[in-house]
VOLUM-586157 format. One record per residue: residue number from 0; x, y, z of N, C-alpha, C in turn. Coordinates in steps of 0.05 Angstrom, whole numbers. Each point is the difference from the previous one (the first is absolute). Example, Ala and Ser with C-alpha at 12.3 -4.5 7.8 and 13.67 -1.06 7.14 Angstrom:
<nodes>
NODE  num    n.c1    n.c2    n.c3   ca.c1   ca.c2   ca.c3    c.c1    c.c2    c.c3
NODE    0     264    -114     156     -18      24       0      18      24       0
NODE    1      -7      21     -14      16      24       1     -15      22      14
</nodes>
This chain:
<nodes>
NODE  num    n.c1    n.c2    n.c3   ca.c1   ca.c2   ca.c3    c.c1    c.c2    c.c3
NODE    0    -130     159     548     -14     -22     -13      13      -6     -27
NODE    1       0     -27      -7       5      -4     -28      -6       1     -17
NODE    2      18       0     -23     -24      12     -23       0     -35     -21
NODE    3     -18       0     -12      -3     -25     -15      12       6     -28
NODE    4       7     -19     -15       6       9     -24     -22      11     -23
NODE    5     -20     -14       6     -30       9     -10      -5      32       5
NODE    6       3       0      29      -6      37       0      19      12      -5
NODE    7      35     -16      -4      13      23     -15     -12       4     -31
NODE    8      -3     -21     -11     -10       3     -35     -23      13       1
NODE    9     -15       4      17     -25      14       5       1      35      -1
NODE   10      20       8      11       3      19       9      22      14     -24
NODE   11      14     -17     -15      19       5     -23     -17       8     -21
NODE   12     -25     -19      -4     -13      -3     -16     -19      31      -6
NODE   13     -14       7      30     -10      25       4      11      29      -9
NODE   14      33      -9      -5      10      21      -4      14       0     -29
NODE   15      -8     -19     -14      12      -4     -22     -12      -6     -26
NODE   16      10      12     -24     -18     -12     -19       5     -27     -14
NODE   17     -11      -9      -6     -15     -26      -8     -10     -11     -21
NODE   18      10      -7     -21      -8      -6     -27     -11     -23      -5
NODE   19     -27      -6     -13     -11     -17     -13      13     -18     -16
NODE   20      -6     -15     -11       9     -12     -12       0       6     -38
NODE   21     -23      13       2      -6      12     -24      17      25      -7
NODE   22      -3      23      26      20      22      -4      33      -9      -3
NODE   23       3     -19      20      29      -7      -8       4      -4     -19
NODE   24     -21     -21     -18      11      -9     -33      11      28      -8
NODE   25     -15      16       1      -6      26     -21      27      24       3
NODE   26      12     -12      23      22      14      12      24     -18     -13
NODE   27       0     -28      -4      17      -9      -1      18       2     -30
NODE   28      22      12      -9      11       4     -20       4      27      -1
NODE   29      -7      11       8      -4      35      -5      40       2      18
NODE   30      -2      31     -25      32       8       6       0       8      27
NODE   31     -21      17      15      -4      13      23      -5     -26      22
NODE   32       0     -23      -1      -5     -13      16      23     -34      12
NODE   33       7      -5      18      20     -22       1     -13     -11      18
NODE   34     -11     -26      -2     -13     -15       5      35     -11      28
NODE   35      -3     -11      23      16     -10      13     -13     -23      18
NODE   36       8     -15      -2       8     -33       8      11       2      33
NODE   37     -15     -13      16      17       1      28      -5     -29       5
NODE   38      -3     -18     -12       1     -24       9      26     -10       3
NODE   39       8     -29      16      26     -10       4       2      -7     -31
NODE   40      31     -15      -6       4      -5     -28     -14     -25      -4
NODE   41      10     -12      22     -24     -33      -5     -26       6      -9
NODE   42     -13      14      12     -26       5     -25       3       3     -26
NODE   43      17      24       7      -5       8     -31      10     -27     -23
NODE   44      24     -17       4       5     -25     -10     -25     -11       4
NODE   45     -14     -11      17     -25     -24       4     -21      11     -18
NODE   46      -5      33       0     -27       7     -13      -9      18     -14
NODE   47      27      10     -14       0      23     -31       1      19      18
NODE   48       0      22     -14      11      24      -5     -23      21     -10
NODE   49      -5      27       0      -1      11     -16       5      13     -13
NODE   50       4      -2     -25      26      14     -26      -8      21       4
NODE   51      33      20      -1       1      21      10       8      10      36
NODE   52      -6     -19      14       0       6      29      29       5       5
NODE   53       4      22      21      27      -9      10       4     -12      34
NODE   54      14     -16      -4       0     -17      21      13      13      24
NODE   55     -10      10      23      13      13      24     -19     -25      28
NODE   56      19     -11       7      -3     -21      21     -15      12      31
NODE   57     -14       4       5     -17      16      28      25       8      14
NODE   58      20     -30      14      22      14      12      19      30      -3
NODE   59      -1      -5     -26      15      27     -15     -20      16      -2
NODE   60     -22      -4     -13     -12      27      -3       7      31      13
NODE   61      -1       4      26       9      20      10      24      15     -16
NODE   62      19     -23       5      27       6      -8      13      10     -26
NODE   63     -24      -8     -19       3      -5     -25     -12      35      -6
NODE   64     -28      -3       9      -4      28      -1       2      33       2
NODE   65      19       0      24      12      20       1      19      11      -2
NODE   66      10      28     -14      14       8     -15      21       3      20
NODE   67       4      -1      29      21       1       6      17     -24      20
NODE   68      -9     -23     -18       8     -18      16      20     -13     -25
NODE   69      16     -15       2      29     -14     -16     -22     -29     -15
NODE   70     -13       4       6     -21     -31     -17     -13      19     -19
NODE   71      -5      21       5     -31      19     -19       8     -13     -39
NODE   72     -24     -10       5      -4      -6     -35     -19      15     -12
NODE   73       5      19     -29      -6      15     -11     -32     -11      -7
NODE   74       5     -23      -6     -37      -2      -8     -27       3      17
NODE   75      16       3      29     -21      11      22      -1      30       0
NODE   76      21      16      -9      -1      28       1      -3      17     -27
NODE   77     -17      -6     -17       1       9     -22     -19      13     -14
NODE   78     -18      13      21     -21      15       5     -26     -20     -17
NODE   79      13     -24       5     -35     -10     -15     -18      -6      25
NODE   80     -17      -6      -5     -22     -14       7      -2     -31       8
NODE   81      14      -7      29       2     -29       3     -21      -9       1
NODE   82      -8     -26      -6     -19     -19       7      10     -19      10
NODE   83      -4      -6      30      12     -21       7     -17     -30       5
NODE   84      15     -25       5     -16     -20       7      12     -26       4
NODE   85     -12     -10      16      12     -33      13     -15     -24       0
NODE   86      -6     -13       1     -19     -26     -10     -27       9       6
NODE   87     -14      10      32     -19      -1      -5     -11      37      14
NODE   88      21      19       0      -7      26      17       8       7      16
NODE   89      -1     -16      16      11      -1      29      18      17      12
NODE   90      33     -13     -24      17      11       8       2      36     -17
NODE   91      -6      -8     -22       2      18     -16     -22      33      19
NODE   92     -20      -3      14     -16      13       8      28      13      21
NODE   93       9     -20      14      17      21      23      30      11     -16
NODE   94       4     -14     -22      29      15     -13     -10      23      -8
NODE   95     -29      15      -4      -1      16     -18     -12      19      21
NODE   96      -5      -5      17     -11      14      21      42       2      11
NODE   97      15      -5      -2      31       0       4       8      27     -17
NODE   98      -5     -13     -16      14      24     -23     -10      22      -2
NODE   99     -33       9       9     -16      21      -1       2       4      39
NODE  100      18      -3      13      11      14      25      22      12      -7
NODE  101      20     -16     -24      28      12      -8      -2      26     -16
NODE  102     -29       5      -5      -5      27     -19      -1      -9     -25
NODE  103      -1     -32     -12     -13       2     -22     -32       4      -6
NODE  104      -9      23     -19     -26      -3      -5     -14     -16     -17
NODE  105      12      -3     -22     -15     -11     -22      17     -36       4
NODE  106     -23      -5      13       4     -35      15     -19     -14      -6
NODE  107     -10     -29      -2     -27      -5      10       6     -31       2
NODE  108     -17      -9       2       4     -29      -6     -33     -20     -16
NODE  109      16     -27      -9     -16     -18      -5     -31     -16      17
NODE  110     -20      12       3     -10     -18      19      -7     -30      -9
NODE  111      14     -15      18      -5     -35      -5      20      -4     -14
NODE  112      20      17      -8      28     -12      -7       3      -9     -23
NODE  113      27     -14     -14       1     -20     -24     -25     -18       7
NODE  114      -1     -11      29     -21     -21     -17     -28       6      -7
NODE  115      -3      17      10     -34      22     -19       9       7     -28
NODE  116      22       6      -5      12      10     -26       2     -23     -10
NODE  117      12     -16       2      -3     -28     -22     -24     -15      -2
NODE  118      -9       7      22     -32     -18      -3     -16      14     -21
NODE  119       3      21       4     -17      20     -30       5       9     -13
NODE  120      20     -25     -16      12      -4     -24      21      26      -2
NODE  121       6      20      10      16      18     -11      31     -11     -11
NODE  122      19      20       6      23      -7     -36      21     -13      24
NODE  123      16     -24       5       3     -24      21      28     -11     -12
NODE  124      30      -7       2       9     -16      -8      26     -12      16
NODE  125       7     -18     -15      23     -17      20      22      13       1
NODE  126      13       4      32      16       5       8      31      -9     -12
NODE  127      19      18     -20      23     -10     -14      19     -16      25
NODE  128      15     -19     -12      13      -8      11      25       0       1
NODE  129      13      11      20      26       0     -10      19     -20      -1
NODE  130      21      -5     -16      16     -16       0      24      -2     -23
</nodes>
C-alpha cells in the first residue's frame, strides 16, 4: 500500500522534535544552535530569510550533512543543535526525521515553518542579492 505524504509527515513528526514558535525564538541566536533553511532559493528571494540561517537546499541536505560525502558542509557538522525549517513544516518535519536516521541527535524542527515564524512577528529579513 501507499503511503501518503500526510502519513509520511505524520509519522516524521511522531518521531521528532518539534519547536514552537516561542521555543524557537528563544533558540534562535544562541552559539549552540544553527538555525537551517531547506527551502528552494526562490523562496528565500520571494520571502526573507532568517538572519543567521544557513541555507542547505532539501535536495542537498543529505549530502551536505554527512561527514563522508565530497559535498559535507561544516555548518551541518558542528556539533550544534540544528533547527530546521521550510515554509510551512512539512518538508522540514521529514528532513529532520532524515538527519535523525543519519545519527544526528540534536535536530528538531520549526512547526508551521517561516510562515508561522514571520506571522509572529519573530527577527525576518530580505534575502541579499547578489550581483
Amino acid at each position: 500500500m501507499r503511503k501518503t505524504v500526510k502519513s509520511m509527515v505524520d509519522e516524521a513528526t511522531a518521531a521528532i522534535t518539534t519547536f514552537g514558535i516561542e521555543d524557537a525564538r528563544d533558540l534562535h541566536g544562541r552559539d549552540d544552535v544553527q538555525f537551517i533553511d531547506i527551502r528552494d532559493v526562490r523562496e528565500l528571494e520571494r520571502d526573507g530569510i532568517i538572519p543567521g540561517a544557513f541555507h542547505a537546499p532539501r535536495g542537498m541536505l543529505e549530502f551536505w550533512a554527512c561527514p563522508e560525502s565530497p559535498y559535507f558542509k561544516p555548518a551541518l557538522g558542528q556539533g550544534k543543535h540544528l533547527v530546521l525549517f521550510c515554509a510551512a513544516g512539512w518538508r522540514s518535519a521529514l528532513a529532520t526525521k532524515t538527519l535523525q536516521d543519519m545519527g544526528l541527535d540534536k535536530v528538531g524542527h520549526i512547526d508551521g515553518g517561516y510562515t508561522a515564524w514571520k506571522a509572529a512577528g519573530a527577527p525576518v529579513s530580505d534575502k541579499a542579492k547578489k550581483g
